[in-house]
Each structure stands twice: as structure tokens, then as C-alpha cells.
C-alpha positions as CSV (number, residue, x, y, z in Angstrom):
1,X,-12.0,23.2,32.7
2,X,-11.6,20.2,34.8
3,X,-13.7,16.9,33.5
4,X,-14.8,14.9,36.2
5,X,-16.3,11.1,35.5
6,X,-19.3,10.2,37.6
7,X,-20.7,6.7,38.8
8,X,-24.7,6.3,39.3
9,X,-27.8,4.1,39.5
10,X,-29.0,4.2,35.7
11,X,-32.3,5.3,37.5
12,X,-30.5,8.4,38.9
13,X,-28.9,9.5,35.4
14,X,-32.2,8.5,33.6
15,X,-33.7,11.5,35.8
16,X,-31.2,13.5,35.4
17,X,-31.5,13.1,31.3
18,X,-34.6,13.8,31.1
19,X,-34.9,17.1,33.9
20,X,-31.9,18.2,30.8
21,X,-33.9,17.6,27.8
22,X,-37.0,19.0,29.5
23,X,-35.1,22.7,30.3
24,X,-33.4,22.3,26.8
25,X,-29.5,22.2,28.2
26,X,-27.2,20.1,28.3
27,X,-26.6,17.1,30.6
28,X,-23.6,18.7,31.5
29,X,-25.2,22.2,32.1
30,X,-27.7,20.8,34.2
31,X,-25.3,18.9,36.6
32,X,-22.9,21.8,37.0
33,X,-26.3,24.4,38.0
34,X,-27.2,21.8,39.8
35,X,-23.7,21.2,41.8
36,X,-23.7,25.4,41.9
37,X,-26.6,25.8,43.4
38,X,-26.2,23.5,46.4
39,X,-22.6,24.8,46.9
40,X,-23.8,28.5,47.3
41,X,-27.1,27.0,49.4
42,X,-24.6,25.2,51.9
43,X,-22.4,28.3,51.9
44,X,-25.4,30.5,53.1
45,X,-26.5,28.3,55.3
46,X,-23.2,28.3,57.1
47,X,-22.6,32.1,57.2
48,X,-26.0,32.1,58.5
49,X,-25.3,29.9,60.9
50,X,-22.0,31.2,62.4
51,X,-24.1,34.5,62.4
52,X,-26.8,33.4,64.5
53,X,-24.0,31.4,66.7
54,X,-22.2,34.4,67.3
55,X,-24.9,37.1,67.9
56,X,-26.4,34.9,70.7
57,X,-23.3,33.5,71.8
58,X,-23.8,34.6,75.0
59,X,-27.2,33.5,75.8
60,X,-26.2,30.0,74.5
61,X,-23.4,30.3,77.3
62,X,-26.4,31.1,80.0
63,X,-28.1,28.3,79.2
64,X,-25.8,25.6,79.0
């Protein structure tokens, strides 16, 4: 496993503390969920998009 080092307001990792101690993980746990879920989220998105781009990718040619 990789180990990354991370810069932030002391506001920011105050949250970020206290979202770990309130679900009972780890900082660490928290941060990599957290990083997970916003990679798969953007990944969606974009296969959704491309979808949606290529289904009415002749209409959008119409229009323009």
C-alpha cells in the first residue's frame, strides 16, 4: 500500500476527525471511503455521460 502525506486547513482535518470518531473508523478509513466513493461517483457520471452523448448524437448534430 502506497502512503500518501496530505496538506490542509486544521479546520478541514478537524472535520474530518471527528466525521472518523463519530462512524468509529479510522481517520485513515474514512479518507480512503471517502476518496472511493467520489472516484466511482465521477466514473458514473462519465459513462453516463458519454452514453447520453452518443445515443443522441445525432440530434445534437441537428441542432447545432
Amino acid at each position: 500500500m502506497k502512503t500518501l502525506e496530505l496538506h490542509m486547513p486544521e479546520q478541514i482535518a478537524s472535520k474530518i476527525e471527528a466525521a472518523a470518531l463519530a462512524r468509529g473508523v479510522s481517520v485513515d478509513e474514512l479518507v480512503l471511503a471517502s476518496v472511493q466513493e467520489k472516484l466511482d461517483r465521477d466514473a458514473a457520471f462519465e459513462a453516463a455521460a458519454t452514453f447520453v452523448l452518443a445515443k443522441n448524437r445525432e440530434l445534437y448534430e441537428r441542432l447545432s
